[in-house]
C-alpha positions as CSV (number, residue, x, y, z in Angstrom):
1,X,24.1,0.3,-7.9
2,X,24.7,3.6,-9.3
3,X,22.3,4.8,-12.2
4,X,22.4,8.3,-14.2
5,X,19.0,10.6,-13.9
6,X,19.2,10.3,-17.8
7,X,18.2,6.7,-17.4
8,X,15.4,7.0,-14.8
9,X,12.3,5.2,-15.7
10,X,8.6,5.1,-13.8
11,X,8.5,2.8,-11.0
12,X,12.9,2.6,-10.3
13,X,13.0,2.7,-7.0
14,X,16.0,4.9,-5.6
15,X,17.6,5.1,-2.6
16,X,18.3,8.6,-1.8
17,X,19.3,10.8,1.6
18,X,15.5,11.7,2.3
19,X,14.7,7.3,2.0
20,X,13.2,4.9,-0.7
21,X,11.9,6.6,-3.5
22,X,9.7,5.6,-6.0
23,X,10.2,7.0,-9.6
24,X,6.3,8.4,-10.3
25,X,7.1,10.5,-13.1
26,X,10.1,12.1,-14.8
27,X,11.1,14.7,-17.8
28,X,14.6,15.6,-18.9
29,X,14.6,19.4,-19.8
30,X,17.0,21.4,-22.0
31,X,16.6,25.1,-21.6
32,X,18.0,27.1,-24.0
33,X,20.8,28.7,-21.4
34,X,22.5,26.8,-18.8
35,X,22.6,22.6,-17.8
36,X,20.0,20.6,-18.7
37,X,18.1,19.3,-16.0
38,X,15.8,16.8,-15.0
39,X,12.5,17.3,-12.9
40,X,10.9,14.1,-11.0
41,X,7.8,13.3,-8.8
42,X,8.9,10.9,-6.1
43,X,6.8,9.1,-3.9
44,X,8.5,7.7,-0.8
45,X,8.3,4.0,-0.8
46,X,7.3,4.1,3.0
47,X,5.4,6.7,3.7
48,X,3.4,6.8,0.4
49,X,4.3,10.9,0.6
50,X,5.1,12.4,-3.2
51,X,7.8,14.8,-3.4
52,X,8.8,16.6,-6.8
53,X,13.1,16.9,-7.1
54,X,15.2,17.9,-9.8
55,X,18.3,16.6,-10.7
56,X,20.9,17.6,-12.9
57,X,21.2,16.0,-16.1
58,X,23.5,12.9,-15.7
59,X,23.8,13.1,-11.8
60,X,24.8,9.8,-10.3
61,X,21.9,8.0,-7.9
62,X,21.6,4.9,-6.3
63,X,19.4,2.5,-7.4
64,X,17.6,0.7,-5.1
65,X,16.8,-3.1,-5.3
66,X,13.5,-4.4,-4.4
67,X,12.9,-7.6,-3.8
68,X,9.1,-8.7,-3.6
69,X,8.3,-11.8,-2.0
70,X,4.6,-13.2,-1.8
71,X,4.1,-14.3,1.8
72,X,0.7,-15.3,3.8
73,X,-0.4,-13.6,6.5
74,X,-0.4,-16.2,9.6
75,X,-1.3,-14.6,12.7
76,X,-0.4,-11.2,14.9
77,X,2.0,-11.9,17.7
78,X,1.3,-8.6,19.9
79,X,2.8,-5.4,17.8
80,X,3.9,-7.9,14.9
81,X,2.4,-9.3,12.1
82,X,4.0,-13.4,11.3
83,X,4.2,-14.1,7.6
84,X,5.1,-17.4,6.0
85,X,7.1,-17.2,2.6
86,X,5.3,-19.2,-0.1
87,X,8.3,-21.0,-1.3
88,X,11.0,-21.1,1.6
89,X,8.4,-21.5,4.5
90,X,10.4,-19.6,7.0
91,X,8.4,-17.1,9.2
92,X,9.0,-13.3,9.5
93,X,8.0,-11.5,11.7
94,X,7.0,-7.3,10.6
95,X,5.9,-4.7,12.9
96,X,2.3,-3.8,12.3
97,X,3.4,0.0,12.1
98,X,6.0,-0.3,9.1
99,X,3.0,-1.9,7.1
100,X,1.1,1.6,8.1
101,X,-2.8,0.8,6.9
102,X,-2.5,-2.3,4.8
103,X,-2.9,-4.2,8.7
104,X,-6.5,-3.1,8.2
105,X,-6.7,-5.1,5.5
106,X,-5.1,-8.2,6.2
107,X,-6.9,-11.1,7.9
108,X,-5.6,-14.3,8.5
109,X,-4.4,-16.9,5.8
110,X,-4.4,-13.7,2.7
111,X,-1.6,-13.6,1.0
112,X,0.2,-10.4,0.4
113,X,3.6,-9.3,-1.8
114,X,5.9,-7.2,1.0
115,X,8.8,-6.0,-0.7
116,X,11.8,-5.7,1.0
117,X,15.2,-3.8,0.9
118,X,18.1,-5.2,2.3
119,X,16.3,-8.0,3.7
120,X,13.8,-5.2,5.8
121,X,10.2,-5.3,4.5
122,X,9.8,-1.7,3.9
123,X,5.7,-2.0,3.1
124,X,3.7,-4.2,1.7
125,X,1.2,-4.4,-1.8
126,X,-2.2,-5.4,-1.4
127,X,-4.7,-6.0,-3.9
128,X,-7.2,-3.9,-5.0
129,X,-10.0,-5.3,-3.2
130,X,-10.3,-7.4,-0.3
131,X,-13.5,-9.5,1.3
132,X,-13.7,-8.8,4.8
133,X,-16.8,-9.7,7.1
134,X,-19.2,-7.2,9.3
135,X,-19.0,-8.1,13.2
136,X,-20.9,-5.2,13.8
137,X,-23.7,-2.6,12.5
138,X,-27.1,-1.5,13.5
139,X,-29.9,-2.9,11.6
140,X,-31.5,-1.7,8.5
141,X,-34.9,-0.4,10.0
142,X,-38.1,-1.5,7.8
143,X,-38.8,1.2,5.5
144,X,-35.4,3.4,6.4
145,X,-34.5,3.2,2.4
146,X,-33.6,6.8,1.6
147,X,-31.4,6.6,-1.8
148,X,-27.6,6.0,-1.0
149,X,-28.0,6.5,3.0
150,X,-25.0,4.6,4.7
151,X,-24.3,3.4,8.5
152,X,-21.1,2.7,9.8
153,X,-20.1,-1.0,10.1
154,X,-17.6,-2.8,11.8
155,X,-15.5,-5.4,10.0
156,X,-13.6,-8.6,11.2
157,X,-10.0,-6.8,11.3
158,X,-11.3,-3.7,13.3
159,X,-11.5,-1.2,10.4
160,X,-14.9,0.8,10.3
161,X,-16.1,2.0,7.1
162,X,-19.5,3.7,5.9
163,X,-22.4,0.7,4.2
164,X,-25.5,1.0,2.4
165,X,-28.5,0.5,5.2
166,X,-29.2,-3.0,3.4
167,X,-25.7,-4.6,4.6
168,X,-26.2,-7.3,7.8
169,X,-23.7,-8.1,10.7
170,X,-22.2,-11.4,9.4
171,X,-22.5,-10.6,5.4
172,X,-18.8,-10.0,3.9
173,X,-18.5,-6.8,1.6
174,X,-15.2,-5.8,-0.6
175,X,-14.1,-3.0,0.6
176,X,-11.3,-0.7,-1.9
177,X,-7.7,-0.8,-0.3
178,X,-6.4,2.4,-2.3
179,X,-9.9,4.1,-0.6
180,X,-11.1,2.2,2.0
181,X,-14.6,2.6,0.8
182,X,-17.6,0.0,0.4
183,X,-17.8,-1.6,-3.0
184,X,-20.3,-4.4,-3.2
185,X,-21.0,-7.1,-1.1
186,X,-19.0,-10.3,-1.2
């Protein structure tokens, strides 16, 4: 579907020759010689890379169609990733790489919104925050409490991410997904 860069609004997604495009901002501007114009900040829908582009005033672009589907997170089948569709119950299967670093975030039975394009999932929208569990970090030592000091911990889908001394192997913590960073424990 064809749309004119006079119409663009924050969030359209476009398809355009350099990929999926996300609209992150936009502003129409009329110099006083020549065309007006408009200049964007795009991010690309995959690679989460932001781009700025002008357009020309009323320059035909495709629209892009996004359908987002909520879908649980079953189990990985080597490189893939299985997902159930909450309504339909059919299974997909997604390679772990096209969801980039969300996969450290996922554990089995979340739920997750992957939008897709033409029936490919081209990334997938996590929550905020997730609750994962430790498997591994050294112990706090007895007396070791120097003000904000952190360790490195291991957590149940393999990311590792920097704790405050007082955090166990076996606790769950909520860890940022925009960050990556420790936010409480769970």
């Amino acid at each position: 579907m064809n749309v004119s860069t006079n119409d663009l609004k924050n969030g359209m997604v476009l398809n355009l020759p350099e990929g999926l495009m996300s609209v992150v901002e936009f502003q129409h501007v009329k110099p006083g010689k020549g065309g007006a114009f408009v200049r964007t900040k795009l991010k690309n829908f995959r690679t989460g890379a932001v781009v700025d582009k002008t357009f020309r005033a009323d320059e035909k672009v495709t629209k892009a169609v996004i359908d987002k589907r909520k879908m649980q997170y079953l189990y990985r089948d080597g490189a893939d990733l299985v997902f159930m569709d909450n309504q339909t119950y059919d299974q997909i299967h997604v390679e772990a790489q096209r969801l980039g670093d969300a996969v450290q975030y996922l554990k089995e039975g979340d739920d997750a919104v992957l939008p897709t394009y033409e029936d490919e999932v081209v990334g997938v929208d996590l929550p905020a925050a997730v609750v994962l569990q430790v498997t591994a970090t050294e112990p706090g030592m007895q007396g070791d409490r120097v003000s904000g000091a952190r360790k490195p911990a291991t957590l149940q889908t393999g990311l590792v991410v920097q704790v405050p001394l007082f955090v166990e192997q076996g606790e769950s913590v909520k860890i940022d997904t925009r960050s990556g960073e420790y936010l409480e424990r769970a």
